[in-house]
C-alpha positions as CSV (number, residue, x, y, z in Angstrom):
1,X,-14.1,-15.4,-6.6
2,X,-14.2,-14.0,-3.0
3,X,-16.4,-17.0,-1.9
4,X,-14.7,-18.3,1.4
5,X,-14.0,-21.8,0.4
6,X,-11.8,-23.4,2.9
7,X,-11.4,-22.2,6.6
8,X,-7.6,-21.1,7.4
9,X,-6.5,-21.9,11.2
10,X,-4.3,-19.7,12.6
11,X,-2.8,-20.4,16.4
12,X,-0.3,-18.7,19.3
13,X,1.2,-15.8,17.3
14,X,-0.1,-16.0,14.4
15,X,-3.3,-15.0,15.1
16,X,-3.4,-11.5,14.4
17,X,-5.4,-8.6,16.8
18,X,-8.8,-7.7,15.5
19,X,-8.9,-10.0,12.9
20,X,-12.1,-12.2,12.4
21,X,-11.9,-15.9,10.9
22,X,-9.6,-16.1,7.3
23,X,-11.2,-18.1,4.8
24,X,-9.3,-19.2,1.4
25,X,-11.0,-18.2,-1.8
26,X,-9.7,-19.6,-4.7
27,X,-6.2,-18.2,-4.5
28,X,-7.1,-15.4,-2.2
29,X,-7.3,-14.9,1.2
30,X,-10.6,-13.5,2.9
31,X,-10.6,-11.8,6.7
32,X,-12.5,-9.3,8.2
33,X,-10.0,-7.0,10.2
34,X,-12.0,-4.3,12.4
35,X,-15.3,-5.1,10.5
36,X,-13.6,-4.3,7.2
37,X,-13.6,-7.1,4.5
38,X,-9.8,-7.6,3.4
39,X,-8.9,-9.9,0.3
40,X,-5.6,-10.5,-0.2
41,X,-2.9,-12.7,-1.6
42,X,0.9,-13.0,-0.9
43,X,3.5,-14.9,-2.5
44,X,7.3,-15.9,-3.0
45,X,10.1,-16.8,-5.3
46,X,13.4,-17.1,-4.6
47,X,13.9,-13.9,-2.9
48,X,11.2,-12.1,-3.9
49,X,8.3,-11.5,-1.9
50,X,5.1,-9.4,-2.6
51,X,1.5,-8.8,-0.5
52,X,-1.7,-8.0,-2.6
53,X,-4.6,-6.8,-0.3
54,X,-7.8,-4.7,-1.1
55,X,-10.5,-3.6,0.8
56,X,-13.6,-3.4,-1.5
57,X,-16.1,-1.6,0.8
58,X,-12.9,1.3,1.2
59,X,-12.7,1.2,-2.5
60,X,-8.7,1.0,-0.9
61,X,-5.7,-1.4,-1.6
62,X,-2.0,-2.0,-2.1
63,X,0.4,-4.7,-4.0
64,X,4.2,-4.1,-2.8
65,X,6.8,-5.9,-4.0
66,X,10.4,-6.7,-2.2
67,X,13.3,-8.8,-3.7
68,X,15.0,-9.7,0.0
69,X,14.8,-13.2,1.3
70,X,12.8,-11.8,4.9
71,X,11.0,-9.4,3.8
72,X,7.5,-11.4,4.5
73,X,7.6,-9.1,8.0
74,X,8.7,-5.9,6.8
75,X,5.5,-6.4,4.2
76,X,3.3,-7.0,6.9
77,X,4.3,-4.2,9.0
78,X,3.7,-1.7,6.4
79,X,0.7,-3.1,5.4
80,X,-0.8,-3.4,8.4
81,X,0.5,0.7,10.0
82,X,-1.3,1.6,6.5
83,X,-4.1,0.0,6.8
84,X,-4.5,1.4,10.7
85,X,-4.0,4.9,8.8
86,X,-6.3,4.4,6.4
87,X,-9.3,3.1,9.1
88,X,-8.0,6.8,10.8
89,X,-7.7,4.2,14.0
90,X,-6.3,6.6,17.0
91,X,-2.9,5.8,18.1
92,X,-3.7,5.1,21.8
93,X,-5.9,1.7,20.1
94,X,-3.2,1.1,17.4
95,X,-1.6,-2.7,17.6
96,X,2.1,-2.4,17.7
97,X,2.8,-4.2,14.2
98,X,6.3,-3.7,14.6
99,X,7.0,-5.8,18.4
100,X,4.2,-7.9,17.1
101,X,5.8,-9.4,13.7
102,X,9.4,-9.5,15.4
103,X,8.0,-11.9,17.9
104,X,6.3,-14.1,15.1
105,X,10.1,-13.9,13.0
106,X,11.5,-15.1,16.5
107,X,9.2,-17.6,17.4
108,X,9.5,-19.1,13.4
109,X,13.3,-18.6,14.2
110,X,13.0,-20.4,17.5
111,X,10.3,-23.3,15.7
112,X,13.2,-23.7,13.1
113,X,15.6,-24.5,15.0
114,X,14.2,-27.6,16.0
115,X,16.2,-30.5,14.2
116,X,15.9,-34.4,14.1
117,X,13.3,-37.0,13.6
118,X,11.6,-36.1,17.3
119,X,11.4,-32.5,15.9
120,X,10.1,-33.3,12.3
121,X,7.2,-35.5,14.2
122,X,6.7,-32.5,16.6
123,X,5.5,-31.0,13.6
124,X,3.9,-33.2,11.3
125,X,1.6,-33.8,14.9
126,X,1.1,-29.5,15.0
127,X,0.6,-29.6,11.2
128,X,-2.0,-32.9,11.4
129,X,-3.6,-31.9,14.4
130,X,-5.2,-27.9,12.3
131,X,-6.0,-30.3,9.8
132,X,-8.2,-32.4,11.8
133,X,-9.9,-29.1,13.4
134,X,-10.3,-27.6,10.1
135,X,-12.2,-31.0,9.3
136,X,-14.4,-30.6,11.9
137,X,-14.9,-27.3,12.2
């Protein structure tokens, strides 16, 4: 069930710090994050958000749940300062999850803002262009 199946690309700030490749595993999400294995799942509907993650070899993991419409960041945050907790990473080689995920909400915020048919082809190029890698890769 954890078999990585299909490779997920990831670019500019999405890519996370000290995260290895994601693979997608038959509804979950596979990564390595600081040599750890970390399988994982999140999902929506209308307004309510929740992150699943577990890391086996820890015998550690978490499912929260949040009924606000942007709470995809706050989940993230929290999820990532515990996980820094429990790998006891020292604080001087801690990520700041907090500056990192408000530039990803502003740089979505910036990416939607981007309206007419030159923007939604601007896109579709971006969305067709990881598609291609992924095929080759």
């Amino acid at each position: 069930m954890i078999k990585g199946r299909i490779h997920v690309l990831y670019e500019g700030s999405d890519m996370l710090p000290f995260y290895g490749h994601s693979l997608y595993a038959l509804g979950l999400t596979v990564e390595s994050c600081r040599g750890h294995l970390v399988v994982g799942h999140d999902g929506s509907f209308y307004g309510f958000k929740a992150l699943m993650r577990y890391m086996a070899g820890l015998n550690w993991g978490i499912v929260m749940f949040v009924n606000a419409k942007k709470a995809f960041y706050i989940l993230q945050i929290l999820f990532h300062e515990l996980m820094d907790d429990v790998l006891t990473v020292p604080q001087e080689d801690r990520t700041d999850w907090t500056a990192h995920w408000r530039k990803c909400y502003e740089d979505g915020e910036e990416e939607g803002k981007e309206k007419g048919p030159r923007a939604l082809a601007a896109r579709f190029t971006r969305a067709m262009s990881l598609v291609l890698r992924a095929a080759c890769w």
